[in-house]
C-alpha positions as CSV (number, residue, x, y, z in Angstrom):
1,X,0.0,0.0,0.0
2,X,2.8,2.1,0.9
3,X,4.6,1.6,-2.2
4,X,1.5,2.0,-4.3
5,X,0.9,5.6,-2.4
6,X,5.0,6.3,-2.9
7,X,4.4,5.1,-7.3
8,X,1.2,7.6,-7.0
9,X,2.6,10.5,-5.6
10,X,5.8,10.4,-8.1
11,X,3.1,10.3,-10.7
12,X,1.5,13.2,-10.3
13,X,4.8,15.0,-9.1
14,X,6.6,14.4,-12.3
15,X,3.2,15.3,-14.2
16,X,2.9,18.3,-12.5
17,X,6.7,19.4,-13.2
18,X,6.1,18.3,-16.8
19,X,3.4,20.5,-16.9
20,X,5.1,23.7,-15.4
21,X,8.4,23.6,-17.3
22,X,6.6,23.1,-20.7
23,X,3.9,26.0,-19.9
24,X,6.9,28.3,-18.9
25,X,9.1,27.4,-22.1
26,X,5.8,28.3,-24.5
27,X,5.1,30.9,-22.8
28,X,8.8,32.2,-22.5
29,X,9.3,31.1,-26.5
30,X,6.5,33.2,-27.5
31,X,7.4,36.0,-25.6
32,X,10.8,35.9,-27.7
33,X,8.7,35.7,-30.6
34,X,6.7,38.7,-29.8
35,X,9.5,40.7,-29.6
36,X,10.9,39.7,-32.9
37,X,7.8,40.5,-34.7
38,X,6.4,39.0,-37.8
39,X,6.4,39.6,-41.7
40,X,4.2,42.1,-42.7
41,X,1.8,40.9,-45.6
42,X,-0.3,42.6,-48.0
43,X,-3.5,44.1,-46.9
44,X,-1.8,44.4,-43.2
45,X,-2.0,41.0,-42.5
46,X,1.3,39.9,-40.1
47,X,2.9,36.2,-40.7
48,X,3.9,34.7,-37.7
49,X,7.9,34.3,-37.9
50,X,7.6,30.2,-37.1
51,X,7.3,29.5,-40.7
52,X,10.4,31.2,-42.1
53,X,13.8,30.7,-40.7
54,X,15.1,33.5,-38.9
55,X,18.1,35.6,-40.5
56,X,21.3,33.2,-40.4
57,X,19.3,30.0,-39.9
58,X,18.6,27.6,-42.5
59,X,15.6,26.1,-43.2
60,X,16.3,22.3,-41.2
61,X,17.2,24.8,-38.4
62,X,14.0,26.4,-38.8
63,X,12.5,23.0,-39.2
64,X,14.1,21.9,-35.6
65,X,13.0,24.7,-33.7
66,X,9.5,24.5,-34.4
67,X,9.4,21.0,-34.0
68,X,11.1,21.1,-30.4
69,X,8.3,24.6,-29.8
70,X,5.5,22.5,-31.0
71,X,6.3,19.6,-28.8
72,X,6.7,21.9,-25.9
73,X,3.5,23.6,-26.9
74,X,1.9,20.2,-27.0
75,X,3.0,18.7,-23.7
76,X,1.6,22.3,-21.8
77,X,-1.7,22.0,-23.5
78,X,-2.9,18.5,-23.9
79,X,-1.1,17.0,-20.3
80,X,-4.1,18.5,-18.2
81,X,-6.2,15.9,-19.9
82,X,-3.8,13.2,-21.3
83,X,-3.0,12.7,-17.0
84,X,-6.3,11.2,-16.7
85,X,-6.0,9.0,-19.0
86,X,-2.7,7.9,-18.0
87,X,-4.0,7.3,-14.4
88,X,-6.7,5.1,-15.2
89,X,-4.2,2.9,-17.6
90,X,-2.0,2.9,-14.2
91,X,-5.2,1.6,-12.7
92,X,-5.4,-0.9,-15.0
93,X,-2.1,-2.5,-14.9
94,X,-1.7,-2.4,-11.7
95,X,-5.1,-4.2,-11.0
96,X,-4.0,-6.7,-13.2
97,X,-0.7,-7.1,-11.1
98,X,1.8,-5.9,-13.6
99,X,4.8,-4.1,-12.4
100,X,7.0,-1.0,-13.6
101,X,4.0,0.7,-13.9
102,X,6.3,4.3,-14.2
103,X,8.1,2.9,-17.2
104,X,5.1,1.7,-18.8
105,X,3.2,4.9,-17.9
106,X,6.4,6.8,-19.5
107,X,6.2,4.6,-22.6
108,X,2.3,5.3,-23.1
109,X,2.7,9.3,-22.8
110,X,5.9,9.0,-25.0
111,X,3.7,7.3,-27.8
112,X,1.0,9.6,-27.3
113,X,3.3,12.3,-27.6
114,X,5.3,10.8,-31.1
115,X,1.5,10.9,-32.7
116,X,1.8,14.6,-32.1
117,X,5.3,15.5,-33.1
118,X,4.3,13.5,-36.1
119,X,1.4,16.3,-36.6
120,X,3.8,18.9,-36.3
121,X,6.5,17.1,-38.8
122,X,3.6,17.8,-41.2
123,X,2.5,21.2,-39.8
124,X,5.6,22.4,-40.6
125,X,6.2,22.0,-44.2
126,X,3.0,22.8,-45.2
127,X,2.8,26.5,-43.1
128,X,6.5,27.1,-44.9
129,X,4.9,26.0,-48.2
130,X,2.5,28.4,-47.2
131,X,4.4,31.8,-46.2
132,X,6.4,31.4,-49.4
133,X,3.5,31.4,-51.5
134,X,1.7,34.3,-49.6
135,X,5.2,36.4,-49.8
136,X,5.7,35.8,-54.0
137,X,1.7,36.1,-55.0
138,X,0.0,39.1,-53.3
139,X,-3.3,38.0,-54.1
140,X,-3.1,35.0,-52.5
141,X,-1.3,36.7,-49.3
142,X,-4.3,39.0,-49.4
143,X,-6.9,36.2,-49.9
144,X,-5.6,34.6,-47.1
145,X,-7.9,36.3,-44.2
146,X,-10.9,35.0,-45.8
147,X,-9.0,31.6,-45.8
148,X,-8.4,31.9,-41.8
149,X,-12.2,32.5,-41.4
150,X,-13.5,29.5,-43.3
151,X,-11.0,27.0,-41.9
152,X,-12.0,28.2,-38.3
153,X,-16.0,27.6,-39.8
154,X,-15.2,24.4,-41.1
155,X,-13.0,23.6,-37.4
156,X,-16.3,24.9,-35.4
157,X,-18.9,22.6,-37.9
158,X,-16.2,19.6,-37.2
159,X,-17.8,19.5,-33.7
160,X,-21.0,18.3,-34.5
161,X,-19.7,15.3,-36.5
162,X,-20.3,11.4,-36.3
163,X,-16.2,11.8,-36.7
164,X,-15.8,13.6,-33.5
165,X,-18.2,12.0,-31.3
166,X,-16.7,9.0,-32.1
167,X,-13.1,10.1,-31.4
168,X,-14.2,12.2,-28.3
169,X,-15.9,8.7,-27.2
170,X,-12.6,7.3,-27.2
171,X,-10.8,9.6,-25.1
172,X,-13.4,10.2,-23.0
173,X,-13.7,6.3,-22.1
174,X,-9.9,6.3,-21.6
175,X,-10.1,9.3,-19.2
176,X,-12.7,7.4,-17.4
177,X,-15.7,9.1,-18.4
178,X,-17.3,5.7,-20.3
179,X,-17.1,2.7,-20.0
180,X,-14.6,0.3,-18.1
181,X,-10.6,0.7,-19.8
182,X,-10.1,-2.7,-21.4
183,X,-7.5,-4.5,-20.2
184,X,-4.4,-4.4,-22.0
185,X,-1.4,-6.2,-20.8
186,X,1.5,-8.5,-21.9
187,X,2.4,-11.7,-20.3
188,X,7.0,-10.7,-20.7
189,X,8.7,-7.6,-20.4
190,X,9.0,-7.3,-24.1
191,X,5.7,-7.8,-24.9
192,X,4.3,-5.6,-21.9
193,X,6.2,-2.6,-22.9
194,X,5.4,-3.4,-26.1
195,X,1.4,-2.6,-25.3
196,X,2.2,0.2,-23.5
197,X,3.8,2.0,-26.2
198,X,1.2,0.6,-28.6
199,X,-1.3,1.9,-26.9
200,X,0.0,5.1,-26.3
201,X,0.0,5.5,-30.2
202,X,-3.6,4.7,-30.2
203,X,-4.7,6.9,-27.7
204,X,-2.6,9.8,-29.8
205,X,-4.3,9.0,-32.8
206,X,-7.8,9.2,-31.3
207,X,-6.8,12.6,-29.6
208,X,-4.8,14.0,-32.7
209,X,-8.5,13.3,-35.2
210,X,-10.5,14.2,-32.2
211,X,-8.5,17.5,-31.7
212,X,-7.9,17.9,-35.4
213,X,-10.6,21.3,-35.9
214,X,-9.4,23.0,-33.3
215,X,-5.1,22.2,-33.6
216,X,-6.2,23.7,-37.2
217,X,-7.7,26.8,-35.8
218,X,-4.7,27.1,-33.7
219,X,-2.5,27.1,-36.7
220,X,-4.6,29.7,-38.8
221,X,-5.1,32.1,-35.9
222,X,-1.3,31.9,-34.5
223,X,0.7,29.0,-33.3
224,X,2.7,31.9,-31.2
225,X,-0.8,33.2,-29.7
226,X,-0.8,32.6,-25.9
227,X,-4.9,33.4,-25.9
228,X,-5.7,31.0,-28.5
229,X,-3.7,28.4,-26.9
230,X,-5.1,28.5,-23.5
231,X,-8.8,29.0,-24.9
232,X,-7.9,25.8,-27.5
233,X,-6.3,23.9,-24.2
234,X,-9.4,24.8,-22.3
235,X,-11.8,23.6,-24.8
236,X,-9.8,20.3,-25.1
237,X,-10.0,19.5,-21.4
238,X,-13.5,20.6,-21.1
239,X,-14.3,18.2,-24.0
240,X,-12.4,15.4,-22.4
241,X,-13.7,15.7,-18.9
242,X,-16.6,17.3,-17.5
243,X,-19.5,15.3,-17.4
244,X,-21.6,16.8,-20.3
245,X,-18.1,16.0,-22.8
246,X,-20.6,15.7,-25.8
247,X,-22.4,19.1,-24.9
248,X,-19.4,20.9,-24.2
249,X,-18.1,20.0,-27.8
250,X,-21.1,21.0,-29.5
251,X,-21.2,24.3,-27.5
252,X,-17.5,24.6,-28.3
253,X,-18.8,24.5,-32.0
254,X,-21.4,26.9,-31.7
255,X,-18.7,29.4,-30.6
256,X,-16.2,28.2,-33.3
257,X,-18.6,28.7,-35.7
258,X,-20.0,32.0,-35.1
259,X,-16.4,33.5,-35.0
260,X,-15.6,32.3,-38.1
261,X,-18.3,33.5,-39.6
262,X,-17.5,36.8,-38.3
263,X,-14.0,36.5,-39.5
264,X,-15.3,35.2,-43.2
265,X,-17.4,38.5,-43.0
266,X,-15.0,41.2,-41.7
267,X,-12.1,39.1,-44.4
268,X,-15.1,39.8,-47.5
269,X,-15.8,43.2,-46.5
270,X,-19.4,42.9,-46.1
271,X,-19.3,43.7,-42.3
């Protein structure tokens, strides 16, 4: 019992610790980025720097640094509800008396975690792909407001899907919020860790399509924007863990969509 309290309390100290470096590295890397500015665009528009290599770095450098930001950025938003989830898989395990439940626990976030560096390994290229297209055809730099609005629509409609429900079902059920975590366990070492990690990549996947809309908005509105990550982080946990998940999305939606409607509006003119 003793040692169970002992594996407990290291659990949720090194989540906690996890928690506070990354949300003091995003928000100390976008305070650097603030003060560097951004590209201006045509029609006033500003490009956040994260796409273009600053001056003297090449464009693998540039590549490296957002992936290590984006991975930071990722631990400090989706932690508060991937730690759920991770407790109840302790849970699991440890009711079906398997040991090493820390290394197993460490190999489930770590494959969580690879699903999401893999999103940002394909963020990346396409947001460069992007910038250097806006910066060589004005038109397209100044069509690209109306752009940000309907992507945010199409993010906000997203909520209401089959394809979410199903995927916020998932994570829900693994944060303990449905029905009773399968059991999912190895009989060796090899074949234990094995599961963990595994499953880890499973529980990514569902999160990364069930997150999908709103990582999108985040990336149209400004990956550097500490408002828009907090208020996308907040959504996500509310999603995943209050009892009313399925509500919560839909009212998420409602929002989502009414802004970008505003924002398809103000981009056409018409407001």
């Amino acid at each position: 019992m003793a040692s169970a309290q002992a594996s407990e309390r290291a659990f949720l100290g090194v989540s906690a610790l996890l928690f506070a470096g990354s949300a003091a590295g995003t928000i100390l890397w976008c305070a650097s980025g603030s003060t560097m500015g951004g590209m201006p665009m045509c029609g006033g528009r500003i490009m956040s720097m994260p796409w273009t290599p600053m001056p003297g770095q090449s464009w693998a450098g540039a590549a490296s640094s957002f992936l290590g930001m984006w991975v930071l950025m990722m631990v400090a938003m989706m932690l508060p509800s991937l730690v759920p989830m991770l407790h109840r898989y302790r849970e699991a395990v440890a009711a079906a008396g398997e040991a090493r439940l820390g290394v197993r626990t460490a190999l489930v976030g770590a494959g969580y975690f690879v699903v999401w560096t893999g999103f940002g390994m394909v963020a990346f290229p396409l947001g460069a792909l992007l910038a250097l297209a806006e910066t060589g055809l004005p038109p397209l730099a100044r069509a690209a407001p109306l752009a940000a609005g309907l992507v945010v629509l199409i993010a906000g409609a997203l909520q209401f899907t089959a394809w979410k429900a199903h995927h916020l079902a998932c994570c829900r059920q693994a944060a303990g919020r449905g029905r009773p975590l399968p059991a999912d366990t190895g009989t060796t070492r090899g074949t234990a860790w094995s599961t963990a990690w595994r499953y880890g990549l499973r529980l990514g996947r569902h999160c990364s399509y069930c997150c999908g809309g709103l990582t999108a908005i985040l990336l149209v509105i400004g990956v550097m924007d500490l408002s828009a990550m907090a208020a996308v982080a907040a959504a996500i946990t509310l999603e995943r863990l209050a009892p009313a998940g399925e509500r919560v999305a839909q009212a998420t939606g409602a929002v989502i969509v009414a802004a970008g409607l505003f924002l398809v509006v103000q981009a056409a003119g018409l407001g």
